[in-house]
C-alpha positions as CSV (number, residue, x, y, z in Angstrom):
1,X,36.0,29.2,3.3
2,X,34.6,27.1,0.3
3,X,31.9,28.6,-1.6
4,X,29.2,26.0,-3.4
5,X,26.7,26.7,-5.5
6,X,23.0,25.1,-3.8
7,X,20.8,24.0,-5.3
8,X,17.6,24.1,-4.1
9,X,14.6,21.4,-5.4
10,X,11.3,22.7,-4.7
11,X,8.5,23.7,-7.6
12,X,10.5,26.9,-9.3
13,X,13.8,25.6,-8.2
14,X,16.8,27.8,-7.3
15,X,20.3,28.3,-7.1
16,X,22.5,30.1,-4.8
17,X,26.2,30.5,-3.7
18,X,27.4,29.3,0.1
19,X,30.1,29.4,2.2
20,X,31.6,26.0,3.5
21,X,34.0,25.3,5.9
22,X,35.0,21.9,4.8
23,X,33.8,19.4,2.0
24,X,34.4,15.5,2.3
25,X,33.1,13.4,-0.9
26,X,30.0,13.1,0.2
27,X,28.9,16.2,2.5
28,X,29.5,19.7,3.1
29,X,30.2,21.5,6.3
30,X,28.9,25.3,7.8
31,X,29.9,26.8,10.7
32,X,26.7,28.1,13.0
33,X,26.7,27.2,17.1
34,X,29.1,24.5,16.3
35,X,30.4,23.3,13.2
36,X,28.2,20.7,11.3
37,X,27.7,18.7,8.0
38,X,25.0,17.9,5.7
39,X,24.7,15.6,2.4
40,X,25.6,17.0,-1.0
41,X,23.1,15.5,-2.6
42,X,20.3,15.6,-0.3
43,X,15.8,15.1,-0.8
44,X,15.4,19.2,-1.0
45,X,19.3,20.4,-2.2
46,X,22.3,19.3,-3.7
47,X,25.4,21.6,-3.5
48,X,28.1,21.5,-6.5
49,X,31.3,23.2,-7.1
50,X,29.8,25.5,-10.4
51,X,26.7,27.4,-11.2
52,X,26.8,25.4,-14.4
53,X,26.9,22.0,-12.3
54,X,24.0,23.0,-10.0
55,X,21.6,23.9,-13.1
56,X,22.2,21.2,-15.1
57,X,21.3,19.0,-12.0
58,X,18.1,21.4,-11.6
59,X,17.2,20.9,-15.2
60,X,17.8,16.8,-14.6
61,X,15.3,17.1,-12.1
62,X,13.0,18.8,-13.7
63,X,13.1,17.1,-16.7
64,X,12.5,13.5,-15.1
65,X,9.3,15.1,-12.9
66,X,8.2,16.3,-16.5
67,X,8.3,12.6,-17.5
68,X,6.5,11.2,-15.0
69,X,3.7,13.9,-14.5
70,X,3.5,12.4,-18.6
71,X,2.7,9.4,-18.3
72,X,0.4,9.8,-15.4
73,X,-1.4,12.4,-17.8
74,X,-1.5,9.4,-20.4
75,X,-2.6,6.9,-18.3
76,X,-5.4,9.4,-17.4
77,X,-6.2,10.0,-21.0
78,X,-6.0,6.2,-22.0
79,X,-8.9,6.0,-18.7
80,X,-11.1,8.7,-19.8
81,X,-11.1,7.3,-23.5
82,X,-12.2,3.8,-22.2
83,X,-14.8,5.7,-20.0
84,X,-16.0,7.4,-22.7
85,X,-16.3,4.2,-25.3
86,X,-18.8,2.5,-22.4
87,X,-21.8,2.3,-23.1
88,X,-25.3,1.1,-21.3
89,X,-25.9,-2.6,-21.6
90,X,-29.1,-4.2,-23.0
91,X,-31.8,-5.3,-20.6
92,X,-31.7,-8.2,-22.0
93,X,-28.1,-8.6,-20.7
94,X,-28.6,-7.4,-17.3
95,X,-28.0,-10.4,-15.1
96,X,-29.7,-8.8,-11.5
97,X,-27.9,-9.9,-8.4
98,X,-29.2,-12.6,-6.5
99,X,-30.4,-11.4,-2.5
100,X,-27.5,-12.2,-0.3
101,X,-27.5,-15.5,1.5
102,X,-25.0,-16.4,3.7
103,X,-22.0,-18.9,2.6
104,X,-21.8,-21.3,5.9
105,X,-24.8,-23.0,6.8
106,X,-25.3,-25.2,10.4
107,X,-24.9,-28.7,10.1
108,X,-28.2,-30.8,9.7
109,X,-27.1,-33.4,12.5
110,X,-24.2,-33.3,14.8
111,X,-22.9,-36.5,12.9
112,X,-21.7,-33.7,10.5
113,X,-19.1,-32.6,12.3
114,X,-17.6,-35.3,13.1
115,X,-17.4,-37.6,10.3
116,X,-14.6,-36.5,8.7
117,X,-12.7,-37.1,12.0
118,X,-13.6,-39.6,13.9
119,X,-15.6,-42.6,13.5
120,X,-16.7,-42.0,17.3
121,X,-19.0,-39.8,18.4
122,X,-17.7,-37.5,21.0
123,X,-19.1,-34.3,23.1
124,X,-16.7,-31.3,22.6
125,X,-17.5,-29.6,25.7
126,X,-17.5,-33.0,28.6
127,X,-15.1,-35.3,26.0
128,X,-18.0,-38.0,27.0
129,X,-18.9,-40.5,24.0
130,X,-22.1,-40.2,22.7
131,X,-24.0,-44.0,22.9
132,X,-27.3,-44.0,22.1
133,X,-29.8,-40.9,20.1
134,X,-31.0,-39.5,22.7
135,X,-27.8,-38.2,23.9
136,X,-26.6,-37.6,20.2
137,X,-30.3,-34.7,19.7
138,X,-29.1,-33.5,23.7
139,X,-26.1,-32.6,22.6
140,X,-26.9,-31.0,19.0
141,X,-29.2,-29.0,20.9
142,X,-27.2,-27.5,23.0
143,X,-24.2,-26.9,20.3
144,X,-27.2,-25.4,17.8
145,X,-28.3,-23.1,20.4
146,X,-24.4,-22.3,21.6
147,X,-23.7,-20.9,18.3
């Protein structure tokens, strides 16, 4: 048997011996039901051959969670401070949003649609050509009241 020292990387951290049956470079094994194998250096331990090794890594860890809780504390600082400098603007200053109104309007003729494409006037639905006006309004109709 192999002993290890685990180290264990939740909030208080901890360290405590194992017994091993085998080590390759990058795992250790245990016996149990069967013999099996998990990482050294794992998301919630990391096993090392000294006590010393283990808390040093501990401390590594620790000390780089410290640093980041940091400057997430500064960046919360640097927030509040701008918070706190805002101030109410004048009335004066107060530009009042305009009532919605919608972005895309329906075309005012049927011509509209198709200028940009053809220089022929074409129903969508039949593929007929359009000849004369009174087939042109039919036809707007029907698209106006299709949409």
């Amino acid at each position: 048997m192999i002993t290890k020292w685990k180290a264990i990387l939740f909030e208080d951290g901890e360290i405590m011996p194992v017994e091993c049956t085998k080590e390759t470079a990058t795992s250790v094994y245990f016996s149990g039901v069967g013999e099996f194998g998990v990482p050294k250096k794992g998301e919630h331990a990391a096993f090392f051959d000294t006590w010393e090794e283990a808390h040093a890594y501990l401390i590594k860890k620790a000390e780089k969670k410290l640093a980041a809780l940091s400057l997430r504390v500064g960046q919360s600082l640097t927030t509040i401070a701008k918070i706190k400098q805002m101030s109410a603007p004048v009335q004066s200053e107060v530009q009042m949003i305009e009532e919605w109104t919608p972005v895309k309007k329906l075309p005012d003729s049927i011509f509209e649609l198709q200028k940009p494409f053809s220089s022929v006037l074409v129903d969508p639905v039949t593929n007929r050509v359009l000849e004369d006006k009174t087939d042109i309004e039919a036809t707007f109709e029907d698209w106006i009241q299709t949409r």
